[in-house]
N, C-alpha and C positions, 0 to 999 in steps of 0.2 A: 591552442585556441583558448582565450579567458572565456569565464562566465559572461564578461560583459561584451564580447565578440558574441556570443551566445543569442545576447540578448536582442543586440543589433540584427543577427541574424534571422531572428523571428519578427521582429519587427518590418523586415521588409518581404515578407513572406506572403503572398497573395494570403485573403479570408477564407481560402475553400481549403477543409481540410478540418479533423479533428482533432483531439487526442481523442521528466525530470521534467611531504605528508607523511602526516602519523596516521596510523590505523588507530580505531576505537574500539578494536574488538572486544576488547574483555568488558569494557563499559555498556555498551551495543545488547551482548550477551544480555545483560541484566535487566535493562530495558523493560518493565511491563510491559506487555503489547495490550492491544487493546481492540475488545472486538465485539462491541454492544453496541444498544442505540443511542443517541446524542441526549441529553435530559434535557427538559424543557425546553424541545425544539417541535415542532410540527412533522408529521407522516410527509410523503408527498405523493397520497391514494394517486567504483574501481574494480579489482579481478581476483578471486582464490586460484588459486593455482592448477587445483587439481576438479577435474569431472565428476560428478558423484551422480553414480546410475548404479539401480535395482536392480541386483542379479536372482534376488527370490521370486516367488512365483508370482502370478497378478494378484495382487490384494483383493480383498472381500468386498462385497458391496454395502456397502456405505450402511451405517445403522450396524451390521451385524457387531455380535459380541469378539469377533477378530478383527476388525477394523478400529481404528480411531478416527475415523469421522463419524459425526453423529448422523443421525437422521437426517436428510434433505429437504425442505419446501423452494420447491425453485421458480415459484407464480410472485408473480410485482402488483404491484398498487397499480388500479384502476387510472385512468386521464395521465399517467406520466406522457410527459414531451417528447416525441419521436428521438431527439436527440441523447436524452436521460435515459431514457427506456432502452436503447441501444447498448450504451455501456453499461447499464446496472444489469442488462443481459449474460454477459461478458464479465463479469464477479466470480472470480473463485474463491473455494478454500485452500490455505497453504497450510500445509502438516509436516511439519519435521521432529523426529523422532532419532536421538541419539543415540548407539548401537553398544552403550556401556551402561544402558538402565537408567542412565540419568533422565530427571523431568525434561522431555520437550516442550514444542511453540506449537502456537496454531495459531495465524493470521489470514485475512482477505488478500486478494489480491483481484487484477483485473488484465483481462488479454488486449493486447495491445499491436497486437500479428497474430495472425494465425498460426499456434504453438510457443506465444512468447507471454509471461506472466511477467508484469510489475508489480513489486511487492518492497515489502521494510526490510531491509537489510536485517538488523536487530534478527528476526526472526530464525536467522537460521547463520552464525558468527563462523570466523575461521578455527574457534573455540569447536564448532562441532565438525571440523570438515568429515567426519568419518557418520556423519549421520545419516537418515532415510526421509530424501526430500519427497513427497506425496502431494497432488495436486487434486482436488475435486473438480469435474467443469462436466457437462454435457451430462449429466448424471451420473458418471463412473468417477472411479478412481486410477490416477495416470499417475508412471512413475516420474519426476523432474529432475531435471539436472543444471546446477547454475550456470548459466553465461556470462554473467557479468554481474560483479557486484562491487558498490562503493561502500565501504562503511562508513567513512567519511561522511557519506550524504547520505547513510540509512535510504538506500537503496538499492534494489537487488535484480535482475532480469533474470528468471527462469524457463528452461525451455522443456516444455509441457507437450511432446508429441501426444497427438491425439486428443488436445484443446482446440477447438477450433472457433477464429474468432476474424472478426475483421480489424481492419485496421484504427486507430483511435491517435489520433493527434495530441500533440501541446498545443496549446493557446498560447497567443501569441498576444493577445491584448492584455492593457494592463488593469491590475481588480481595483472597483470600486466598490466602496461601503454599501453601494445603493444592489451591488449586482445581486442576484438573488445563487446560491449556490445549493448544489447537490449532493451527497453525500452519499452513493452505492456501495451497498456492500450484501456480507451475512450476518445476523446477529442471534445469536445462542438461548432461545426460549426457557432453558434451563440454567441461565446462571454459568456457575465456574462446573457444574456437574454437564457442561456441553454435551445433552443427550439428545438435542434437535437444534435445528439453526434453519434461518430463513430468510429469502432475501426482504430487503427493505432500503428503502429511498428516504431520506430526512433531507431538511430545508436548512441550511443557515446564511450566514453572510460573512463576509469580509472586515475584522476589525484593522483600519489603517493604521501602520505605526507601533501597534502595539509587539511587545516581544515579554519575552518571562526572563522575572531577573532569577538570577541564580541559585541565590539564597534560599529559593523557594521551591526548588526543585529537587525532585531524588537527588543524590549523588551520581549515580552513572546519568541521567538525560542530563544534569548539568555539565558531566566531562563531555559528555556529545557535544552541547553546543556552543560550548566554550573551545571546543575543538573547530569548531564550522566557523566559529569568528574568528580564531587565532589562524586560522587557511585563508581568512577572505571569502569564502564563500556567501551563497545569497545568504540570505538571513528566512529563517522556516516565518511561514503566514501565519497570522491569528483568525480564529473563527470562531462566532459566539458556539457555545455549546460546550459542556463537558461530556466527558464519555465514561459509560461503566469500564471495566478491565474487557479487551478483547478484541479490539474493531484496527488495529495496525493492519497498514498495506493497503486501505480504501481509498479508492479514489473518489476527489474530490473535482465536477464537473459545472460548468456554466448549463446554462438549458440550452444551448447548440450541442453540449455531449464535448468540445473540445474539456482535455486535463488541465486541469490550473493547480494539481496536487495531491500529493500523496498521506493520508494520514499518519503522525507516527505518535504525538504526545500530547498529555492531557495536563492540563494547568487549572487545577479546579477551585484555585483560590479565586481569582478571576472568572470562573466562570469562564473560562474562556478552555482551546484545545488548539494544539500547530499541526501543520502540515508541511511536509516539502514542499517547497516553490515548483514553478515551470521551469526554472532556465535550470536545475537541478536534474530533472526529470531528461531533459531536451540533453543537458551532455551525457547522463549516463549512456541513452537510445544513442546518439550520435558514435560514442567508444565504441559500442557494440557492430557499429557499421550499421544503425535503421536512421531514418531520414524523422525527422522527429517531427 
C-alpha cells in the first residue's frame, strides 16, 4: 500500500475517532532531538530486528540520583479542550541509554494504545540496538521494548507494558493555515542540566507549502530529508515556532485531540519547526497491525 492509498484511506474514514529503501540510521543517530518549549508561541493554560528488554532490576524513581529521569510535574494548564487535554495526558518521556557509556537520548513521546508509545525514530537508531529503552508514564518508570521502527520516517512504536493509555487517532482532515494547533509534551525547567521536566501545551499553526531547503540544515536532518524525498514520501509540515534542543517525539494535535504529527526538527532560520505528517504516522501504526 502507497502513502497515497494511505491517504485515500483516511479520507473516507467516518470523523469519529482520534489520534503517522535506505535506512538513515547513522544520520537519524545525530539528529538533535529536541525537547523544550516552542519560543514565541502562547502557553495553552519500518523494523530493528531484534527486541530490546530490561533484564536489570526496576529502575529508581524518577528524580533519584540512580535514575535518568529528572523530576516529574505531571499537572497541565488550566481550560485545555477535553480533546488536547486527553493526549497531552498521554505524553511520556523516552530515555535511552547506551550500554557502552556512550551519551544517550531523551525524547517525548505519546500513547497511542494502551502500552504503545509514538515517538522519533532518531531517538533511539539501529546504531544503539544494544541500548536501554526507559519509558516515564503514570508516574513510574517502565522498561520499553521497540515494535516497530521506520527510520526512514523518524518514527518509532514502543511497547511500554505498564503505560496505560487510550486510544488516539490520525487525522484524517487536511491542515489549514487558519487551524489552530497543539503541541503536548514535557519540557526541562533546567535547560540541557534536565533535572525537572513538566508537561505543557503550546499553540501554533500550520505554515502551507513551506519546506527547509537544505543548505540550511545540519548535515544529518538534511540526509534525513533528502532521503524522505529521494523515497517519495510525504514531505514533513511546517509550523510557526522554533524550539529549544529537546522536545522530539511530541505530538502534534487539532483541538478535537485527533494527531496531525509528530515533532522531529527545528528550522530556526525561518522561525519556523517540522513535524511528520499523518499519512506517515497512519502507515507506521498500520505495519505494526493498529488501525490508525
Amino acid at each position: 500500500m502507497t502513502d497515497q492509498d494511505i491517504v485515500r484511506r483516511l479520507s473516507r474514514r467516518p470523523k469519529t475517532g482520534l489520534i503517522a529503501v535506505t535506512t538513515v540510521a547513522a544520520a537519524l543517530g545525530a539528529i538533535v532531538f529536541l525537547l523544550g518549549p516552542i519560543a514565541n508561541l502562547p502557553s495553552a493554560s519500518e523494523t530493528l530486528p531484534k527486541v530490546f528488554e530490561r533484564k536489570a532490576p526496576p529502575p529508581p524513581d524518577p528524580g533519584s540520583a540512580e535514575s535518568g529521569m529528572p523530576a516529574i510535574e505531571l499537572s497541565l494548564p488550566e481550560g485545555l479542550l477535553p480533546g488536547v487535554k486527553a493526549v497531552a495526558s498521554q505524553t511520556v518521556i523516552v530515555v535511552v541509554t547506551p550500554t557502552d557509556g556512550t551519551e544517550g537520548s531523551r525524547g517525548n513521546g505519546v500513547l497511542v494504545r494502551d502500552g504503545v508509545v509514538l515517538t522519533a525514530a532518531h531517538l533511539h537508531t539501529a546504531a544503539m540496538s544494544d541500548a536501554l529503552v526507559e519509558v516515564y508514564c503514570d508516574g513510574k518508570v517502565v522498561a520499553g521494548r521497540i515494535r516497530k521502527q521506520a527510520e526512514i520516517r523518524d518514527l518509532s512504536l514502543i511497547i511500554a507494558d505498564g503505560c496505560h493509555g487510550e486510544r488516539v487517532r490520525v487525522s484524517r482532515e487536511r491542515l489549514r493555515a487558519s487551524d489552530r494547533l497543539y503541541v503536548s509534551g514535557f519540557t526541562f525547567s533546567s535547560g540541557l542540566d534536565r533535572k525537572s521536566a513538566k508537561r505543557e501545551v503550546s499553540v501554533t499553526a500550520y505554515v502551507p507549502g513551506a519546506q527547509p531547503q537544505l543548505d540550511e540544515l545540519e548535515p544529518e536532518a538534511a540526509q534525513l530529508v533528502r532521503a524522505m524525498r529521494k523515497n517519495g514520501l510525504p514531505h514533513l509540515k511546517a509550523v510557526h515556532g522554533t524550539m529549544v534542543p529537546g522536545q522530539s517525539g511530541s505530538p502534534v494535535t487539532l483541538a478535537s485531540g485527533e494527531l496531525v504529527g509528530i515533532w522531529i526538527l527545528n528550522y530556526p532560520r525561518k522561525t519556523q519547526s517540522y513535524m511528520v505528517p499523518a499519512s506517515s504516522i497512519a502507515r507506521i501504526l498500520m505495519d505494526a497491525g493498529y488501525d490508525p
